[in-house]
C-alpha angles and dihedrals in degrees: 000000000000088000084048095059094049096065103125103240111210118249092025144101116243118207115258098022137095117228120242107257112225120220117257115256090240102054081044094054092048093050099057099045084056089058091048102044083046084057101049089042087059092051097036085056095050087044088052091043088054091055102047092048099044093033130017092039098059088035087058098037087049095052096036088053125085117250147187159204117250108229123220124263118166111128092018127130119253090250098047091049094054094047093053094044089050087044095054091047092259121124115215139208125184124221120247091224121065133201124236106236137186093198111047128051108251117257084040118112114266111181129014121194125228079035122231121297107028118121112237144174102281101244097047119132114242112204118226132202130197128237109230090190120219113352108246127213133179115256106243125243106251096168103149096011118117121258082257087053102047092048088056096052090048096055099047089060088054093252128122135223123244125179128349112228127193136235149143135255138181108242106359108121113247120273089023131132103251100172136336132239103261103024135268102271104031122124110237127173111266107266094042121142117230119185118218120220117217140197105267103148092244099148100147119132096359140105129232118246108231124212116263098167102138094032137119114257083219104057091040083069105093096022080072090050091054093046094048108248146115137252110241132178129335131212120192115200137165116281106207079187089075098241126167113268108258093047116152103236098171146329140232111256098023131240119294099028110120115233135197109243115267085040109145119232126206122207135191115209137174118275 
């Protein structure tokens, strides 16, 4: 019965214990507006700390450092560029590999990165590239090819035909491509013309070019003054046959072409 009488009614005060006293609303209020200002104080000084270090910090460093304006230097030499780099506060390497251009000489400086005109840190290295100028190939020897043919050929090596001449030849069949303008051989820009001169059968006037392959340069001499040309160019090269030095190898045109007086002939003999 005793235990009975001891049950804590709520609400009520029981004998011997002292009631729980509750907080009043207003220390409770406070409290929790602390917490909460506590808490908004922690965010607002990460936020801040973000800032200063993605923001503010570049934004000082860049307008405390000297800068300047990068020169241009497009066409230039390669002497004059560096001098004009080193002159401005900027420091310079050139790439290994250059760029054909039609625009700009080779040697010349082609492309600059950063490119002309942007402001940047004194001391930055600005990258340079050469100008290699036009690329240049080798016309192609289209001796006996047709005039399809020889377009085709032309085209492929990135050079483009201009007019077609005629002329004659001994035993080049008519229609045919006997020799080019310039010669077979010869390195030429991209983009250059080179005519094609055809078996027309167009010998008037002019003399036949006889073969003097196997010859002494010095005995074909005079052979040329009676036939009316002219001595060209002459190319010396190794013979692994064993010839005597001074050895016709080959001309320039070949044999059989027929050829207008006062026309120069290029031979290559042995060395």
């Amino acid at each position: 019965m005793d235990k009975l009488n001891s049950v804590e009614t709520p609400g009520v005060n029981v004998p011997g214990k002292k009631p729980k006293e509750k907080k009043p609303l207003k220390e409770r209020i406070r409290k929790s507006a602390f917490l909460k200002a506590l808490v908004l104080w922690a965010v607002s000084i990460v936020i801040l700390a973000f800032l200063v270090d993605k923001l503010l910090m570049p934004t000082f460093a860049g307008a405390f450092a000297k800068t300047g304006t990068i020169p241009d230097l497009v066409r230039m030499t390669p002497a004059a560029a560096e001098a004009a780099l080193t002159e401005a506060g900027f420091k310079y390497e050139w790439l290994e590999e250059g760029r054909y251009s039609a625009d700009v000489d080779s040697g010349k400086v082609l492309v600059q990165m950063p490119v002309a005109g942007r402001t940047a840190k004194l001391g930055r290295t600005v990258r340079l590239t050469k100008s290699l100028g036009l690329r240049v190939v080798e016309i192609p020897d289209l001796r006996g090819k047709s005039q399809k043919q020889a377009a085709i050929s032309l085209s492929r090596a990135g050079l483009v035909q201009g007019a077609t001449v005629k002329g004659a030849h001994a035993s080049i069949p008519r229609n045919v491509v006997i020799r080019t303008i310039p010669d077979a051989g010869e390195k030429v820009r991209v983009g250059d013309t080179v005519k094609v001169v055809i078996n027309a059968g167009d010998s008037k006037g002019k003399v036949l070019l006889p073969d003097f392959s196997g010859q002494q340069l010095d005995d074909v001499y005079s052979q040329l003054d009676k036939l009316g040309f002219k001595l060209g160019k002459i190319t010396r090269q190794k013979d692994s046959e064993g010839r005597r030095p001074g050895t016709v190898l080959e001309t320039n045109p070949k044999s059989g072409d027929y050829l207008t007086p006062g026309f120069k002939i290029n031979f290559v003999v042995v060395d």
